[in-house]
KOLTI-869065 format. One record per residue (C-alpha): x, y, z; residue in one letter. Coordinates in pm, whole numbers, plus 50000, padded with zeros to 5 digits. Each point is the difference from the previous one (the first is absolute). Layout:
KOLTI-869065
+-------+-------+-------+---------+
:     x :     y :     z : residuo :
+-------+-------+-------+---------+
:     X :     Y :     Z :       A :
...
+-------+-------+-------+---------+
This chain:
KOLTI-869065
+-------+-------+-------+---------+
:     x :     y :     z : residuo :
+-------+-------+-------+---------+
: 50048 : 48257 : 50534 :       X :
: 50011 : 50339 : 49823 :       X :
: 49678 : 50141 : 49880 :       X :
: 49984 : 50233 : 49699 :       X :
: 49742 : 50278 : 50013 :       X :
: 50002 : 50213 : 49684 :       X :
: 49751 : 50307 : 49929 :       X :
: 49970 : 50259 : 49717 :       X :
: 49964 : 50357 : 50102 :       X :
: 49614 : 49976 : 50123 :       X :
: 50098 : 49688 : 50209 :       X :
: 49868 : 49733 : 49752 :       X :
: 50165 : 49711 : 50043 :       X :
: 50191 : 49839 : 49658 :       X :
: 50120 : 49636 : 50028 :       X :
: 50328 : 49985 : 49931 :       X :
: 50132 : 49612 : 50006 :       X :
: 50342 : 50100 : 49894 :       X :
: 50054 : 50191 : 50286 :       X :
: 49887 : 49778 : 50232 :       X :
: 50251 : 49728 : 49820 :       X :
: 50247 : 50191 : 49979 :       X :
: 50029 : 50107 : 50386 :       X :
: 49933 : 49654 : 50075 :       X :
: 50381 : 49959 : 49824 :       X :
: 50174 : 50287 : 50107 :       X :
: 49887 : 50012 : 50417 :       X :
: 50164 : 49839 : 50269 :       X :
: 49783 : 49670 : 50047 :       X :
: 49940 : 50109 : 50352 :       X :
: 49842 : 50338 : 49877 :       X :
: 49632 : 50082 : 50101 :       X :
: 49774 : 50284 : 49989 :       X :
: 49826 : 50202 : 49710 :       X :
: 50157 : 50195 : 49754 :       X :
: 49792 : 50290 : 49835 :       X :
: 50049 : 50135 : 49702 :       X :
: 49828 : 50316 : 49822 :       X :
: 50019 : 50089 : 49640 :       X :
: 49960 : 50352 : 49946 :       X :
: 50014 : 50254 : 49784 :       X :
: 50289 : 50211 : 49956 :       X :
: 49823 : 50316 : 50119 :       X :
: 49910 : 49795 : 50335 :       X :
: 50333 : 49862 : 50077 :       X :
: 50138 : 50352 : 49995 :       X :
: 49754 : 50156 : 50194 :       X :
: 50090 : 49694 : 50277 :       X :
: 50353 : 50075 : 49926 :       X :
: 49945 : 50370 : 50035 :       X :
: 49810 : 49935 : 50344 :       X :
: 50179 : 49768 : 50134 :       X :
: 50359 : 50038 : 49911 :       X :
: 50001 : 50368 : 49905 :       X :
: 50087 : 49932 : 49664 :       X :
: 49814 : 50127 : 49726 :       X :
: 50050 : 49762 : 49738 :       X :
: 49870 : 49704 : 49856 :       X :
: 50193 : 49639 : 50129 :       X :
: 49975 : 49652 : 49908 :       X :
: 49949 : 49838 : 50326 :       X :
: 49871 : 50154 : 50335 :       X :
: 50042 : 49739 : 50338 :       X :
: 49866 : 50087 : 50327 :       X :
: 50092 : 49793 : 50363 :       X :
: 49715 : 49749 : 50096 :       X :
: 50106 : 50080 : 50351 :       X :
: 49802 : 50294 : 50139 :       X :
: 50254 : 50302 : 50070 :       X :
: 49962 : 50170 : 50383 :       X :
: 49829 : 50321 : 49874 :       X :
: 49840 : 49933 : 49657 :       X :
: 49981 : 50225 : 49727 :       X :
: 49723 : 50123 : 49867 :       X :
: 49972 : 50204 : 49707 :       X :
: 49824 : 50343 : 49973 :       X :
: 49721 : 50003 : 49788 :       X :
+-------+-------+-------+---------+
């Protein structure tokens, strides 16, 4: 079983049934984990994009690996 974890930009979860449903169509029936999702603002997403792709431009979706990478990267503050 999938499990939908969706957040506005100050981490406050929102239900949101319809995404839950419609995962619950479109994965593999074997699929488990959690899925999060953030909704931001445009002026977050492209300071994410900016820090962690180098691109300094607003996008419409950002995905990182679940699986830990050997030397993780942390952003300067």
């Amino acid at each position: 079983m999938l499990r939908v974890l969706v957040a506005d930009e100050r981490g406050r979860r929102l239900p949101a049934p319809g995404v839950s449903r419609w995962l619950a169509r479109v994965a593999p029936a074997r699929a488990r984990g959690t899925i999060s999702v953030a909704l931001v603002s445009d002026a977050t997403v492209r300071a994410l994009n900016r820090t962690y792709r180098g691109v300094d431009r607003a996008t419409d979706v950002l995905s990182f690996s679940a699986t830990p990478s050997p030397e993780p990267r942390i952003p300067n503050p």
